[in-house]
C-alpha positions as CSV (number, residue, x, y, z in Angstrom):
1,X,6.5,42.9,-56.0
2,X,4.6,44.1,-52.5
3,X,1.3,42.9,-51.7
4,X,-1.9,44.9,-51.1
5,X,-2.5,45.9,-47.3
6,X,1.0,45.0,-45.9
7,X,2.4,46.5,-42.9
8,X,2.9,49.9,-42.6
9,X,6.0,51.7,-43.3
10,X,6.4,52.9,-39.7
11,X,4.3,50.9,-36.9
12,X,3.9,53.0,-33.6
13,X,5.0,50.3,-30.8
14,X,7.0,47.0,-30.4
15,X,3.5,45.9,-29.9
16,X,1.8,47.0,-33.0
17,X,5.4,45.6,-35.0
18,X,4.3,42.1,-33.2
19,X,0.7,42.1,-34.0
20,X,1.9,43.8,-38.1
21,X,4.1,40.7,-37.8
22,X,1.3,37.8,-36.9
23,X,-1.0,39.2,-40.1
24,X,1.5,39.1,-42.0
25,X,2.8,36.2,-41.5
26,X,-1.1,34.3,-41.9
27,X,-1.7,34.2,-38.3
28,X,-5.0,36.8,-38.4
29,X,-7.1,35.8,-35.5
30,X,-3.7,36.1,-33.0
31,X,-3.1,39.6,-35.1
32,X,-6.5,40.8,-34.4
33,X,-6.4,39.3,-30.7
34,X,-3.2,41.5,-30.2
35,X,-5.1,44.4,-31.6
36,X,-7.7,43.8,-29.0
37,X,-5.4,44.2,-26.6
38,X,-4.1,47.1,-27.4
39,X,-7.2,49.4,-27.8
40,X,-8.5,47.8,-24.5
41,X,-5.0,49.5,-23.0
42,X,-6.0,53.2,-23.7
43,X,-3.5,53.3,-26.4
44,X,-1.4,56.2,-28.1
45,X,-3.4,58.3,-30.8
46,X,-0.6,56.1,-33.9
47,X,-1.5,53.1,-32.0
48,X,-5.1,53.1,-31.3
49,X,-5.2,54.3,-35.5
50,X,-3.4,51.5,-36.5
51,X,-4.8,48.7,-34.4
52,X,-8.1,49.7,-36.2
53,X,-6.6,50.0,-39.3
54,X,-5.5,46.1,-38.4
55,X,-8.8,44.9,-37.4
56,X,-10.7,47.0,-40.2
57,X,-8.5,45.1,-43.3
58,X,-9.0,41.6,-41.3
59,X,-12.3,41.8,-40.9
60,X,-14.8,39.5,-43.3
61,X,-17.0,41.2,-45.3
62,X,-20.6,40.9,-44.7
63,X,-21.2,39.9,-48.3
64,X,-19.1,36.9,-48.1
65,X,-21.9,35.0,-45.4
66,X,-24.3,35.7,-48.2
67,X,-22.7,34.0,-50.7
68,X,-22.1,31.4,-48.7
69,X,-25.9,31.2,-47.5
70,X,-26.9,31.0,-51.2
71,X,-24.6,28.2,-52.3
72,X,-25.9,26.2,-49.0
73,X,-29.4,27.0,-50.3
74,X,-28.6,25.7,-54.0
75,X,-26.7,22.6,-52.4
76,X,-29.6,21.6,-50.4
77,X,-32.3,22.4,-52.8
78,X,-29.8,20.1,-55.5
79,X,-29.8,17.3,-52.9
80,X,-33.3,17.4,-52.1
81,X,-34.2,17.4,-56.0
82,X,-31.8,14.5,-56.8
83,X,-33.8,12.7,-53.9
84,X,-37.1,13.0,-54.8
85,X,-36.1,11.9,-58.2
86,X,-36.2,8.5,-57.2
């Protein structure tokens, strides 16, 4: 059974097929630093699409940080509660 947002059938470059390679495999942040590199290296049109396409499904979404800023919040406001308990 595939996974959602694998590799595409077809990658443009050895390069893209390398950095394709790294997400898959877990290894995002070399994936999207290969990416980098690539659009920084006035890329073909397939490659230039795809390394976006790589950096646009590795990216966090914005959402997540505020999710994460209002379980801080609730932890803290918890431990200062418990505190002044006492």
């Amino acid at each position: 059974m595939a996974k959602g947002g694998q590799t595409p059938k077809d990658p443009a470059s050895p390069r893209m097929q390398a950095a394709w390679k790294l997400k898959d495999s877990g290894d995002v942040v070399a994936a999207r630093h290969e990416a980098e590199r690539i659009l920084a290296d006035n890329p073909s049109p397939q490659d230039k699409a795809q390394a976006e396409e790589l950096l646009r499904r590795s990216n966090t979404p914005v959402a997540l940080y505020g999710f994460a800023a209002l379980a801080a919040f609730i932890l803290v406001l918890l431990v200062v509660l418990a505190a002044t308990r006492y």
